[in-house]
MITI-345814 format. One record per residue (C-alpha): residue in one letter; x, y, z. Coordinates in Angstrom, 1 decimal. Example, Ala and Ser with C-alpha at 12.3 -4.5 7.8 and 13.67 -1.06 7.14 Angstrom:
BEGIN
[atom 'A' [12.3 -4.5 7.8]]
[atom 'S' [13.7 -1.1 7.1]]
end
This chain:
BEGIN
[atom 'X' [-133.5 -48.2 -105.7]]
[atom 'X' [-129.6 -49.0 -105.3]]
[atom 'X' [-129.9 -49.0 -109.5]]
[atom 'X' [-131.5 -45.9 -109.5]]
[atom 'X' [-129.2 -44.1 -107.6]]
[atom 'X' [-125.9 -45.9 -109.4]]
[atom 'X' [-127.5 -44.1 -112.6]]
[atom 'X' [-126.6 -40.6 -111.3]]
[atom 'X' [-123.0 -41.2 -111.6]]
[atom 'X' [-121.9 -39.9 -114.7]]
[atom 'X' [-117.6 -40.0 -114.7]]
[atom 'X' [-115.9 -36.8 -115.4]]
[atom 'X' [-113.0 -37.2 -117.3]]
[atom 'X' [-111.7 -34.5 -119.3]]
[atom 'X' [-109.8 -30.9 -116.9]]
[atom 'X' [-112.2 -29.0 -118.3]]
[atom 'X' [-115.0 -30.7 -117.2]]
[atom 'X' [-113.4 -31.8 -113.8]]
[atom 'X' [-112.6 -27.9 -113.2]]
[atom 'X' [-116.4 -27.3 -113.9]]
[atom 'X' [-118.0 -30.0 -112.0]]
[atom 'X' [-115.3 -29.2 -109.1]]
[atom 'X' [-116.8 -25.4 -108.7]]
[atom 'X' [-120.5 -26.7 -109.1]]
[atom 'X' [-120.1 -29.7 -106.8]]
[atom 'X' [-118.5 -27.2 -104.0]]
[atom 'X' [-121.0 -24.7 -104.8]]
[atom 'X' [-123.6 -27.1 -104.1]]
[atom 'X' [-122.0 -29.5 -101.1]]
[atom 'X' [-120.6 -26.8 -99.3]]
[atom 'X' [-123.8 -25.4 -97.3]]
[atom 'X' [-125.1 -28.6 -96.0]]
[atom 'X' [-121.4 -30.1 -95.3]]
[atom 'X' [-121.1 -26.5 -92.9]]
[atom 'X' [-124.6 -27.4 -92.1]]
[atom 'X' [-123.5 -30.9 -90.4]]
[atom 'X' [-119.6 -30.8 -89.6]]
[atom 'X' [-118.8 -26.8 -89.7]]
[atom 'X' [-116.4 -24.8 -91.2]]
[atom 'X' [-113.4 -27.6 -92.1]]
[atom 'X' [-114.2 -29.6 -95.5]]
[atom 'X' [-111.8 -32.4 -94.5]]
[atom 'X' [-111.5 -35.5 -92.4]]
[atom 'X' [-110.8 -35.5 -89.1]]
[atom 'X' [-108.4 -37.3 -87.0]]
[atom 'X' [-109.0 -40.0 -84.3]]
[atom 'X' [-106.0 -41.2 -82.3]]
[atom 'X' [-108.1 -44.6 -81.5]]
[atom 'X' [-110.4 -46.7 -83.6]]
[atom 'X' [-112.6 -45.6 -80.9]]
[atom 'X' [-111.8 -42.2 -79.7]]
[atom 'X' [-114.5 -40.7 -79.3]]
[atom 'X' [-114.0 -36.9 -80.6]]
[atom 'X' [-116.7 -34.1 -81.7]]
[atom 'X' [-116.1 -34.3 -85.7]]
[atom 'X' [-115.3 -30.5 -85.8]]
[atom 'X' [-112.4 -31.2 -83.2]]
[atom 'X' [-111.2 -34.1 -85.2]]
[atom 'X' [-110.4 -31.9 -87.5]]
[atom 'X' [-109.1 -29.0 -86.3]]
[atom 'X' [-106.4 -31.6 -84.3]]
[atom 'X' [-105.5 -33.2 -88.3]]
[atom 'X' [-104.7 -30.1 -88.8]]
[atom 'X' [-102.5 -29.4 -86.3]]
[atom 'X' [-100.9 -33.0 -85.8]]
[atom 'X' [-100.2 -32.1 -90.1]]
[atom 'X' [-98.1 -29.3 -89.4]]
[atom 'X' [-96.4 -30.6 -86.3]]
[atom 'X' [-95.8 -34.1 -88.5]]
[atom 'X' [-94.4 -31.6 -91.3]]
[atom 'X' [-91.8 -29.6 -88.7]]
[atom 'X' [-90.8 -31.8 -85.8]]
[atom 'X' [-89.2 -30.1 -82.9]]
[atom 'X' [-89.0 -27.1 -85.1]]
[atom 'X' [-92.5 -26.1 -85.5]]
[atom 'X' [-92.8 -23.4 -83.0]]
[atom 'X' [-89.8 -21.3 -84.6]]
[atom 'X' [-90.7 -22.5 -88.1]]
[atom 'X' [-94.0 -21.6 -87.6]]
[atom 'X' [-92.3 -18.1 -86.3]]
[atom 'X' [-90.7 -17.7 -89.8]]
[atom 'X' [-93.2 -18.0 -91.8]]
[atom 'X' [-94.9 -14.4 -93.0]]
[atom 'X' [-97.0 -15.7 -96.2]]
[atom 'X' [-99.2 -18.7 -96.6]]
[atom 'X' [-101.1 -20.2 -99.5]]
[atom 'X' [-104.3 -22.2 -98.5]]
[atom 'X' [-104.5 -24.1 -101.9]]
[atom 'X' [-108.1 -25.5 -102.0]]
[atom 'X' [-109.1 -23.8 -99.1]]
[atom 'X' [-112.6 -24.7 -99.0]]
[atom 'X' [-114.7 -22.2 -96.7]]
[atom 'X' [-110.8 -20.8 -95.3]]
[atom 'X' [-111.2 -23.0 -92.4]]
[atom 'X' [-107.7 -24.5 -92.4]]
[atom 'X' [-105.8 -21.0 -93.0]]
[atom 'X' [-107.8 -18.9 -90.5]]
[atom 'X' [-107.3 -21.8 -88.1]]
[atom 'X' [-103.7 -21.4 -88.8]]
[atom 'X' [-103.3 -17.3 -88.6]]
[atom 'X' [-104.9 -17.8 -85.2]]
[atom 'X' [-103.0 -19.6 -83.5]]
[atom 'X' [-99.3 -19.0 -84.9]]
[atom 'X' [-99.8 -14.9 -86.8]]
[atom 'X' [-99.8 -12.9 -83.6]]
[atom 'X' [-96.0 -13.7 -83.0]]
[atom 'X' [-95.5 -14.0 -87.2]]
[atom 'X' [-97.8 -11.0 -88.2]]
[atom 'X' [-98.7 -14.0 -90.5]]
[atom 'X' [-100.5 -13.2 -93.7]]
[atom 'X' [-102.3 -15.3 -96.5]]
[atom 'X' [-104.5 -16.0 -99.1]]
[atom 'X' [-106.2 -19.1 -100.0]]
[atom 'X' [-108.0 -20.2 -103.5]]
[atom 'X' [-110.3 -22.6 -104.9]]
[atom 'X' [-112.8 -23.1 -107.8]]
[atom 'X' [-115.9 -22.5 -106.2]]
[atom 'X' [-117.1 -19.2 -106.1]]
[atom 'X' [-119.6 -20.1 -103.2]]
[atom 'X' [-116.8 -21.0 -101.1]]
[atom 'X' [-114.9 -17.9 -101.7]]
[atom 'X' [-118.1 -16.0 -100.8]]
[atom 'X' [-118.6 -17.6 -97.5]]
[atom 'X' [-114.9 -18.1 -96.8]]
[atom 'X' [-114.5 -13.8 -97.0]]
[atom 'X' [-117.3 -13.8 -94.9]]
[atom 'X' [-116.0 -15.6 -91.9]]
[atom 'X' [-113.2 -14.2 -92.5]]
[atom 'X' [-114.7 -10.7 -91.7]]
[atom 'X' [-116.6 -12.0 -88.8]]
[atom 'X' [-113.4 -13.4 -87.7]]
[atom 'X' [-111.5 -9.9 -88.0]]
[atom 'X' [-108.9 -11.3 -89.9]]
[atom 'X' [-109.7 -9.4 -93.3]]
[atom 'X' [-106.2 -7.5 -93.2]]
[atom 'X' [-104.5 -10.8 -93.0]]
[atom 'X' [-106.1 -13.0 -95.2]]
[atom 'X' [-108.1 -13.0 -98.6]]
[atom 'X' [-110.3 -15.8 -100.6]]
[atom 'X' [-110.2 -16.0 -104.4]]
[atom 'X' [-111.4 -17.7 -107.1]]
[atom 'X' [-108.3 -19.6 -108.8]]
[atom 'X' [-106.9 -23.0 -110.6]]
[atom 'X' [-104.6 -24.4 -108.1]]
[atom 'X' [-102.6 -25.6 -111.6]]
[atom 'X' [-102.3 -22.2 -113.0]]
[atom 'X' [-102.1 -19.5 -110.3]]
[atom 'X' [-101.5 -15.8 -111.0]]
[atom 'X' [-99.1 -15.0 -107.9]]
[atom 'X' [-95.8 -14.6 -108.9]]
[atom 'X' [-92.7 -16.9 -108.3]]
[atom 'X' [-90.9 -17.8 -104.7]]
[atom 'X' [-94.2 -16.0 -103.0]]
[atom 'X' [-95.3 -17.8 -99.9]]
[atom 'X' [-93.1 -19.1 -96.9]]
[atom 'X' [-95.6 -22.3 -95.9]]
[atom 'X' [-97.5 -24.1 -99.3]]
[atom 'X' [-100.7 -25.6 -97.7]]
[atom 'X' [-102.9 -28.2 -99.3]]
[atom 'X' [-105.3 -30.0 -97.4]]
[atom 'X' [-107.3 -32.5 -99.3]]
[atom 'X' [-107.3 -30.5 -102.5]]
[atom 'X' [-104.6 -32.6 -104.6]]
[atom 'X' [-106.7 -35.6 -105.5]]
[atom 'X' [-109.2 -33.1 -107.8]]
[atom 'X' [-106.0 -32.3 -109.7]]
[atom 'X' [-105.7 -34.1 -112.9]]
[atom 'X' [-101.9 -33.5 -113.8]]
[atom 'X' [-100.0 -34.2 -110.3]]
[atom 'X' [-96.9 -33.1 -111.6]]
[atom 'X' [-97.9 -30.1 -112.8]]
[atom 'X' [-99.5 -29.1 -109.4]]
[atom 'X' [-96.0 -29.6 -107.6]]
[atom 'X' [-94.0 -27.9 -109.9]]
[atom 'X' [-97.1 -25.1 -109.6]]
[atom 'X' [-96.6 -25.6 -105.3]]
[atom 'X' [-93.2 -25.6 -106.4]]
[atom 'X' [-93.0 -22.0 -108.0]]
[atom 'X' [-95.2 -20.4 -105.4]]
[atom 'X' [-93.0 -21.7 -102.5]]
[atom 'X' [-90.0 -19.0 -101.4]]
[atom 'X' [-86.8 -20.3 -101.1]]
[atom 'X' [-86.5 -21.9 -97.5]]
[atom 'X' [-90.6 -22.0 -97.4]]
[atom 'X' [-92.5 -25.5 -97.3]]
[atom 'X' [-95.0 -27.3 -98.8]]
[atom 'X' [-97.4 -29.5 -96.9]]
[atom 'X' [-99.6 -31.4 -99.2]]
[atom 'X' [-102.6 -33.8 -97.3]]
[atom 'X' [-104.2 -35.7 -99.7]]
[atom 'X' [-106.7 -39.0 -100.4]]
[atom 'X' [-104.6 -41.5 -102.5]]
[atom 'X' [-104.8 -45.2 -103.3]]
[atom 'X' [-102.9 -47.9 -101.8]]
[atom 'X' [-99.5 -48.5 -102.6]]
[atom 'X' [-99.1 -51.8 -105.1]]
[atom 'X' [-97.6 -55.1 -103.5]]
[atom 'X' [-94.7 -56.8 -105.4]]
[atom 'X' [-95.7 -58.4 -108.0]]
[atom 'X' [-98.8 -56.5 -108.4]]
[atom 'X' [-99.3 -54.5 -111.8]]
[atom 'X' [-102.7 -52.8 -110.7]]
[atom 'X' [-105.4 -52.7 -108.3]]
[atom 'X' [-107.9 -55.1 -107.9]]
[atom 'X' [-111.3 -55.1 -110.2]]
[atom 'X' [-113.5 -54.4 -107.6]]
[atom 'X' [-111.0 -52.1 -105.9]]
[atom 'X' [-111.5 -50.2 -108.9]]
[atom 'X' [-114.9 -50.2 -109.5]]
[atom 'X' [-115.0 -48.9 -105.9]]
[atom 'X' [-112.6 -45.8 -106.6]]
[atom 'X' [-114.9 -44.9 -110.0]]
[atom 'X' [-117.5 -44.7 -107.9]]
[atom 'X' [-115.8 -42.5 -105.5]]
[atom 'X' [-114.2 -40.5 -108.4]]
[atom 'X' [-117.8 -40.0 -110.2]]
[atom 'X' [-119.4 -38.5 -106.8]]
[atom 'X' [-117.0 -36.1 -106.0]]
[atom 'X' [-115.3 -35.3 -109.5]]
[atom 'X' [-111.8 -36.8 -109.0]]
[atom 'X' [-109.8 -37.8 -111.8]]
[atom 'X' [-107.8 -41.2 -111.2]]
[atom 'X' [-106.6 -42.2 -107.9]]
[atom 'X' [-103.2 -42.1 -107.6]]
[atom 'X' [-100.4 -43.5 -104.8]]
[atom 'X' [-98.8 -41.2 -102.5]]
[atom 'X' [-95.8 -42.3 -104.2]]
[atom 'X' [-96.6 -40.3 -107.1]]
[atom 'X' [-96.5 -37.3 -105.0]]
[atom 'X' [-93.1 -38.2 -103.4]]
[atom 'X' [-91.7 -39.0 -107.3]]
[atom 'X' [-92.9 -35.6 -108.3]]
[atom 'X' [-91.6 -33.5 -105.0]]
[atom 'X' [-88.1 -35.2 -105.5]]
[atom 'X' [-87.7 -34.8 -109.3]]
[atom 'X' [-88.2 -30.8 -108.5]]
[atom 'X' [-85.9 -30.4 -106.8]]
[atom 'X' [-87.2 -30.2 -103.0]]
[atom 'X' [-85.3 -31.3 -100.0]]
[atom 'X' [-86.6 -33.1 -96.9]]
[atom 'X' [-89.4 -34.5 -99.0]]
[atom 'X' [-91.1 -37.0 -96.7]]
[atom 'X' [-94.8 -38.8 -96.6]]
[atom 'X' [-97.1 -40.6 -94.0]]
[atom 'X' [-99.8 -42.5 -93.9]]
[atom 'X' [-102.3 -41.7 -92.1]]
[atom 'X' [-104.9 -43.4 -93.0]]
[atom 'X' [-106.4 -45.6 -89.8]]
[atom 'X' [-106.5 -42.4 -87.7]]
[atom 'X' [-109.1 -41.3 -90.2]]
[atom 'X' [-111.2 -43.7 -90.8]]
[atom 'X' [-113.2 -43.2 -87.7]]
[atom 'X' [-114.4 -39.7 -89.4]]
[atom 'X' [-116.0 -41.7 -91.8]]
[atom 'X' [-118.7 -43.8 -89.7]]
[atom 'X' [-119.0 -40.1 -87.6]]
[atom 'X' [-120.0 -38.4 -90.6]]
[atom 'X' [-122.4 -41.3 -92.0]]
[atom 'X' [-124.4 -40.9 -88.7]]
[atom 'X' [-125.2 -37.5 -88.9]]
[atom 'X' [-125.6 -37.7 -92.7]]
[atom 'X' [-128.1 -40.4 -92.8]]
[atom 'X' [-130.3 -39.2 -90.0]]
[atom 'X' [-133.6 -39.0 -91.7]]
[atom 'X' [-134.0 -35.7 -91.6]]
[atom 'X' [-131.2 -34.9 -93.3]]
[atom 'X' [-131.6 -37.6 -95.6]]
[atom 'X' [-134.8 -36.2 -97.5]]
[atom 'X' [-133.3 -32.9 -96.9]]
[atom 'X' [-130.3 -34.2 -99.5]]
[atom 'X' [-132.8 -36.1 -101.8]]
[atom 'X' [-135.1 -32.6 -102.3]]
[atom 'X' [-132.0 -30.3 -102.5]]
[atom 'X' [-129.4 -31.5 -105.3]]
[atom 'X' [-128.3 -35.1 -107.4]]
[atom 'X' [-124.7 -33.6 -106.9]]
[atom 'X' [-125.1 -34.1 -103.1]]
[atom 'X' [-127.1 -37.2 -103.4]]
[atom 'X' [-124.4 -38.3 -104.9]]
[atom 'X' [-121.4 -37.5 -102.4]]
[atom 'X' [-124.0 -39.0 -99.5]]
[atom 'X' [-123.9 -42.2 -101.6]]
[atom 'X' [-120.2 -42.3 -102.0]]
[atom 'X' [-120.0 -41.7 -98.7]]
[atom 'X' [-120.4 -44.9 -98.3]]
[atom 'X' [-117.8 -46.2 -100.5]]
[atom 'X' [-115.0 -44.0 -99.3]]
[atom 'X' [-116.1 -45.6 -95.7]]
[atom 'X' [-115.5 -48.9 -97.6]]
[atom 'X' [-112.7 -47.7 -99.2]]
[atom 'X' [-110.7 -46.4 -96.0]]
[atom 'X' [-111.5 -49.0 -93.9]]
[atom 'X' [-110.2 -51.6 -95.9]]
[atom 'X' [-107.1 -49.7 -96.5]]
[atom 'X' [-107.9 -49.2 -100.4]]
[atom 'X' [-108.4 -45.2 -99.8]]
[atom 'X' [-105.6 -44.0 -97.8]]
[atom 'X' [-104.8 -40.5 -96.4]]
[atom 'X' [-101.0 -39.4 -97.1]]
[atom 'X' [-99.6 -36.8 -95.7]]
[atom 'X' [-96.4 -35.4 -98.6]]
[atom 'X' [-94.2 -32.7 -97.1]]
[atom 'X' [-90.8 -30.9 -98.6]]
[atom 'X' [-88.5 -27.5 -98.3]]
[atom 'X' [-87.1 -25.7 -101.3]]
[atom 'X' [-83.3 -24.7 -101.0]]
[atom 'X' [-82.6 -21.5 -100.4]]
end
């Protein structure tokens, strides 16, 4: 059986084939992911090993302990200053609505937020609507690598958990980069690999056997270090560029997730729906591996552009 379903994991290398996959996985996954967790396609974080937190909560606090990591002491007046965001692989819009809420009344904050999948930019207007935050914010269909907004547009760069589907890290900065105002931020959360140990030249064999699998499921090109994030935020030119790792007050989400996942109900609901979410269900699994063991980590890259 455990053959069987290894068999469905057929790597996606090449951008154009990631960008495809990307937009079919999401247009598939994203239903029954709202379906179990809600509105937030991202981890979620637990302050404990064993805090025990409603997954939906977990996640609306990563996003908030994110952006007060990011600002400091500042964040209130930062977050007063900032009049255009960019939710870049916005999922359902969960991340920038949350956001508009709770700092745009004192702001008269406005965004927009983009991904590949045109399911999620259906369901993400939707809310939106329902949510009466139409005038403020907008979904589109987009390549986070080659945007159409012009230069120096948006006062807070926002990437949750989108930056590991990008094959070319350098040239998604230096796109973050371009969109960012002078001043403005970026705030890039991300899944990564572990940094190497001295003396190490890779990763382990099974370490990266683990990450293929990971990689197949959910159409990720190669893991990479936060490092490589930091590298690429410094060489253009940001200032203040920082990371974190966040990884063990993550890793709870994963277990959380695998509980309501594999209840049997929702197990033969996956099995008669689609391979592509058969697929992340199994990898679910790995990435639970993978974080728990520290392999998979969660990094947190932040920087400002001069003015």
């Amino acid at each position: 059986m455990l053959n069987k379903i290894r068999s469905i994991f057929n790597p996606v290398k090449t951008e154009k084939n990631l960008n495809a996959g990307i937009a079919r996985f999401y247009d598939e996954f994203t239903a029954m992911w709202m379906d179990f967790v809600g509105e937030h396609i991202h981890l979620g974080y637990y302050p404990t090993p064993d805090s025990k937190i409603h997954i939906n909560a977990a996640q609306i606090d990563l996003i908030d302990r994110s952006l007060a990591w990011a600002y400091g002491d500042q964040l209130e007046k930062e977050m007063g200053n900032v009049k255009s965001l960019i939710d870049v692989g916005c999922g359902v819009g969960g991340s920038s609505r949350h956001i508009v809420k709770k700092y745009g009344k004192s702001s008269n904050l406005n965004g927009v937020g983009i991904t590949l999948s045109p399911y999620q930019i259906k369901v993400a207007n939707e809310l939106t609507k329902v949510a009466n935050l139409s005038t403020v914010l907008t979904y589109k269909v987009e390549d986070a690598m080659n945007t159409s907004f012009p230069d120096n547009k948006f006062d807070l760069v926002w990437s949750m958990e989108s930056a590991e589907h990008m094959p070319d890290k350098f040239k998604f900065m230096n796109e973050l980069v371009r969109l960012t105002a002078p001043g403005g931020r970026i705030l890039v959360v991300t899944w990564c690999h572990r940094e190497l140990a001295i003396g190490e030249n890779s990763l382990k064999l099974e370490e990266l056997k683990l990450l293929e699998e990971i990689e197949a499921a959910h159409y990720l090109p190669k893991f990479v270090p936060g490092s490589d994030h930091v590298r690429n935020a410094k060489s253009l030119g940001l200032e203040d560029v920082r990371q974190v790792d966040w990884t063990k007050f993550v890793a709870p989400f994963f277990p959380a997730l695998l509980s309501i996942v594999f209840q049997p109900r929702n197990l033969l609901r996956m099995m008669l729906t689609s391979t592509i979410v058969l697929k992340a269900a199994y990898a679910g699994l790995a990435l639970k591996k993978g974080y728990a063991t520290g392999l998979c980590t969660l990094v947190l890259i932040t920087g400002k552009k001069p003015k």
